[in-house]
N, C-alpha and C positions, 0 to 999 in steps of 0.2 A: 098646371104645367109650369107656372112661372114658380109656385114652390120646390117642385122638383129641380128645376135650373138650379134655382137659388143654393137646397141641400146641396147638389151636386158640386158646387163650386167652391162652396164650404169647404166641401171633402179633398177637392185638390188641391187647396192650402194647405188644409192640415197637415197631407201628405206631404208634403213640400216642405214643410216647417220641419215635422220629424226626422226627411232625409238627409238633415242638415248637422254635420256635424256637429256635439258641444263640445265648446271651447272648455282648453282644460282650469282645472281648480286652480288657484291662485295657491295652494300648500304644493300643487304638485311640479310648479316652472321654479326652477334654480336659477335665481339670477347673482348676475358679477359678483357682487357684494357677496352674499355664499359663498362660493368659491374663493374671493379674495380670502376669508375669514379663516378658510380650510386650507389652503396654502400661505396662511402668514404663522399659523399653529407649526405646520408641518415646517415648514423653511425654520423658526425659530430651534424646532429639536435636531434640526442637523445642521446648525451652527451657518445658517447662509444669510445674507441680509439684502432683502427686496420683498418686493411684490406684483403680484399680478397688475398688468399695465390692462384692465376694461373698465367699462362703464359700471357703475355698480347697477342702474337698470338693466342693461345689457340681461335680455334671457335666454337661459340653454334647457336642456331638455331634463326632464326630474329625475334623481337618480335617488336609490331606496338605502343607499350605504355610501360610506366617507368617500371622496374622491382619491385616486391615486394616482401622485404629480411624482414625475419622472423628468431629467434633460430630454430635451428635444437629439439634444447632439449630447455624445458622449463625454460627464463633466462638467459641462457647459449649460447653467442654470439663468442664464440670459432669455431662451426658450425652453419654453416646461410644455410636456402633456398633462394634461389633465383626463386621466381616464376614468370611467363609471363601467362597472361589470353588470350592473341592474336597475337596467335593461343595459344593453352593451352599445358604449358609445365615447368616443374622444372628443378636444378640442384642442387645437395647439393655440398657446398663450406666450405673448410677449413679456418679460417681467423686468426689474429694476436691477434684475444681482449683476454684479462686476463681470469681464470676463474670469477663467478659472485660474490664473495666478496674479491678479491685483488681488492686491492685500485689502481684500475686505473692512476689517476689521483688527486691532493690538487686541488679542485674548491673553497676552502672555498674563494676565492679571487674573483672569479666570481660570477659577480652581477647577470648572468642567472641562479646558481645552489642555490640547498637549502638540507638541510639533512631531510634526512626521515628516518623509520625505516625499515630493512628487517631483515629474520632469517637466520638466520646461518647454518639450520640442518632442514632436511626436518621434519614435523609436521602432527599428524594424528590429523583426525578429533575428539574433545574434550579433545583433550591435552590442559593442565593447562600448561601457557607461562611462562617461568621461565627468569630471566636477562641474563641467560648464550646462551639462543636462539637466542637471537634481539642482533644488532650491527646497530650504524647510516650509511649510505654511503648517497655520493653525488648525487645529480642527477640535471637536464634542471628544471625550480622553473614549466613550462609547462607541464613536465611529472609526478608530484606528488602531484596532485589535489588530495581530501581527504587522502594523506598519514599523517599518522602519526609523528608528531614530536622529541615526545619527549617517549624514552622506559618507564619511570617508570608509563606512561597511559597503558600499555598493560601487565604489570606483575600480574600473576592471574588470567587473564581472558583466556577462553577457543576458541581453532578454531573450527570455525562450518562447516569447510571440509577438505580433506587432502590438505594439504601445502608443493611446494616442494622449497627444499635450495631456496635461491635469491629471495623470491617474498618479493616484495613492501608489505608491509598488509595495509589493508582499513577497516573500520569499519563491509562490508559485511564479512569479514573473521573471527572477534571474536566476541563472543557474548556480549552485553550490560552488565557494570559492575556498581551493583548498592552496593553503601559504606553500605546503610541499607536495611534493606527487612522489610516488616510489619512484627509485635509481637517480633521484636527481640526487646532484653534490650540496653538500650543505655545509654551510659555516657551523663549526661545534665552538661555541662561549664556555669559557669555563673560568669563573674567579669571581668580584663584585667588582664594585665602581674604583678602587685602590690597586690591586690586580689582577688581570685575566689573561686567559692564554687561549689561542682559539687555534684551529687545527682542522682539518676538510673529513667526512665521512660521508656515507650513500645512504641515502634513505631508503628502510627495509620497504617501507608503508607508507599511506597517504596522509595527511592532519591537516586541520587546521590550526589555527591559533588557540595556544593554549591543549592541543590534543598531546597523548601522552605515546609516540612510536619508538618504534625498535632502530638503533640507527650502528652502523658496520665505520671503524675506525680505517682509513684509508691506510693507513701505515703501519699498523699492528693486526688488523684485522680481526679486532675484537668487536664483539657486539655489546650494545649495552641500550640502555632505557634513556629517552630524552621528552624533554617538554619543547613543544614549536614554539617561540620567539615571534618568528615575526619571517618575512619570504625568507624561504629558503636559510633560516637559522634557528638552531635551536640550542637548549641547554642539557647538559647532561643530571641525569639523577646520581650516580654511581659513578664510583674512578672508572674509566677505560682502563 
């Protein structure tokens, strides 16, 4: 009888033991240091300077592919997600980088960076862009494909959605800015820098800068071919 106790009690250990979860594999817990390693790679190809603020023991849960760090806020690389798709799971992380218009870093020495334009002060949708909005910052010449150059292309012209602080702007963001509109009166140049004569006509067409329209002589009323100057003036190709 007392063997029988004995097996029997055996047996509710053991089941006991078995019901017990195992703790996971030490290849399979991603700790800080990981991730620091995988966002210090990442942060360096898109020209940002910091790092994740954990512990490097610090562990998270195992993921079977690269992490993908995003702003927490839009621009704004002071907080990063850190997200893992396998198995599906995030973490929000504090990191070292500046806010989004302190000058990080002088790239102008780096052949990879190039200046683009961003604004300064978040923007609603058909706000007229004033100089005091836009400031150049640096950036990877691979991260600012249709970015803007140069600020005095974007002064006047309006965004066509809300805009917040730090965004790159791109063409989809402000609306096409054209020097003339048809029927407006336009200054007609005609001579070089020794003498010119200039004379008022209506513009048949719309252009921008450098576009080639049809433009109607106010006083003769003859039509002829002009190149747009600059607002609302242009140059003639042909005598009027």
């Amino acid at each position: 009888m007392n063997v029988l106790n004995t097996i029997s009690k055996y047996r509710l250990i053991l089941i006991l033991v078995l019901s017990i979860p195992m703790a996971a594999h030490a290849e399979d817990i991603l700790y800080g240091k990981d991730i620091k390693n995988q966002a210090s790679k990442f942060f360096k190809e898109i020209g940002i300077k910091g790092e994740i603020l954990t512990s490097d023991r610090r562990a998270f849960f195992s993921c079977k592919e690269e992490l993908e760090f995003s702003p927490h806020v839009q621009n704004d690389w002071r907080t990063v997600r850190a997200k893992c798709y396998s198995p599906n799971w995030q973490s929000i992380l504090r990191t070292t980088a500046l806010a989004p218009n302190e000058n990080i870093e002088n790239k102008e020495d780096l052949t990879s960076s190039s200046k683009v334009v961003s604004i300064v002060n978040n923007l609603s949708k058909g706000q007229v862009i004033e100089k005091e909005n836009l400031v150049l910052v640096s950036m990877p010449k691979q991260k600012v494909f249709e970015g803007f150059t140069k600020i005095e292309d974007l002064i006047g012209r309006k965004v066509t959605t809300n805009l917040a602080r730090g965004t790159i702007l791109k063409p989809r963001h402000v609306k096409f800015r054209l020097n003339v509109n048809k029927n407006d009166t336009v200054l007609v140049i005609l001579g070089n820098n020794k003498l010119s004569i200039t004379t008022y006509g209506i513009a048949l067409a719309s252009g921008q800068k450098g576009d080639l329209i049809t433009v109607e002589n106010m006083k003769s009323k003859k039509t002829f071919k002009a190149i747009v100057l600059d607002e609302k003036k242009v140059t003639p190709l042909t005598n009027m």
